[in-house]
C-alpha positions as CSV (number, residue, x, y, z in Angstrom):
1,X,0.0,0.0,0.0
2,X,0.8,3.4,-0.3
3,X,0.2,4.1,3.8
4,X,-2.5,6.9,2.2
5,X,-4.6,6.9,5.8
6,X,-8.1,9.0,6.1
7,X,-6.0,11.4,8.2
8,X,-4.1,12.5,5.9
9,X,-6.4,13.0,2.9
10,X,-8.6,15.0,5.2
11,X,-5.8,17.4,6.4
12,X,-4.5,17.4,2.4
13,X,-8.1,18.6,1.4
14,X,-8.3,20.8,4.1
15,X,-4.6,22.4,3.4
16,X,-6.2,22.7,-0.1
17,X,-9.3,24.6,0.8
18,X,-7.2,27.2,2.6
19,X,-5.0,28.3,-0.3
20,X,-7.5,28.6,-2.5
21,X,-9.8,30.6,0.1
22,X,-6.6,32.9,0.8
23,X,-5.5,32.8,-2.8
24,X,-9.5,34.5,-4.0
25,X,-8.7,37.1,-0.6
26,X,-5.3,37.9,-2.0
27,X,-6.4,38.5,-5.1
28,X,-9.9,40.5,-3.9
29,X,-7.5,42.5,-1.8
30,X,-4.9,43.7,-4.9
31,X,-8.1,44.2,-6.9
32,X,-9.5,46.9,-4.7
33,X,-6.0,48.8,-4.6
34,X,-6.3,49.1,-8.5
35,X,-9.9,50.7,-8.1
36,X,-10.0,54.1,-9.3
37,X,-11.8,56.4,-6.2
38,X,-15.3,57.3,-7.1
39,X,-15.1,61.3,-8.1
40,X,-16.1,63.7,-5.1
41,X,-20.0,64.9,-4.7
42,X,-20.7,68.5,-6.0
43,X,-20.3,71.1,-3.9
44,X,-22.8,72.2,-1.6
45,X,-23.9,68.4,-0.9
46,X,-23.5,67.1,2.4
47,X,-20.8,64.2,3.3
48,X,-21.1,61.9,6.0
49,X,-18.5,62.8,9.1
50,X,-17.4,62.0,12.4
51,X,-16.4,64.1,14.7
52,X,-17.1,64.8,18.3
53,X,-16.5,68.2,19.6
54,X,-16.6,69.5,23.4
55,X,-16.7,73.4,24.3
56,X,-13.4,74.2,26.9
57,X,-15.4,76.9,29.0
58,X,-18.5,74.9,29.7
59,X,-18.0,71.5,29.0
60,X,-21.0,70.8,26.2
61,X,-20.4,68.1,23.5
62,X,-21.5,68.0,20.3
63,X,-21.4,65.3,17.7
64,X,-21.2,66.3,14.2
65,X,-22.5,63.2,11.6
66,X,-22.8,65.2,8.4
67,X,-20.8,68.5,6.7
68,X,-20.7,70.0,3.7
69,X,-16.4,69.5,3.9
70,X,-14.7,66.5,4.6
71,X,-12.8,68.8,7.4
72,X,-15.2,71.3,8.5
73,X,-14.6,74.2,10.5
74,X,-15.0,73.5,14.0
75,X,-18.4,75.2,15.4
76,X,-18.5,78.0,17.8
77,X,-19.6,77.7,21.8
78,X,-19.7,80.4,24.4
79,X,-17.8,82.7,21.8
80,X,-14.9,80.4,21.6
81,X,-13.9,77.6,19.2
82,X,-14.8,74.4,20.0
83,X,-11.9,71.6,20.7
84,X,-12.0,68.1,18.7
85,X,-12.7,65.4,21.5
86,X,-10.4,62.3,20.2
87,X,-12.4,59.8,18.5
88,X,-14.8,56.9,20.6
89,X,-15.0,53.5,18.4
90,X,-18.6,53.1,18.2
């Protein structure tokens, strides 16, 4: 015989389905690098943002969830600019 046991067939097909499941990640991965980016909305539309900001004489937060920029201005509180609180992973 060629000592072929049901051991190592199993881990053989098993070894197999793991490159080709990594090999179809790999290449899904390289294929979204060479995706061009989609072109930026018009201006004046609103974007989608998050940023938390918190106001350094009284203490009020506000979370903003959509701008018109990517980077907005921050907004004023108490006559002062507000501070960017650091990010919370929701």
């Amino acid at each position: 015989m060629l000592g072929v046991t049901l051991g190592g067939v199993i881990w053989t097909l098993m070894g197999l389905l793991l490159m080709v499941f990594l090999w179809k990640v790999g290449i899904a991965m390289l294929r979204a690098f060479t995706t061009p980016l989609p072109p930026p909305p018009p201006a004046g539309e609103m974007r989608r943002v998050s940023l938390r900001y918190r106001c350094d004489v009284c203490g009020v937060e506000l979370r903003l969830t959509m701008a018109p920029d990517e980077d907005p201005p921050p907004p004023r509180h108490c006559l002062e600019d507000m501070t960017v609180v650091a990010p919370t992973f929701e």
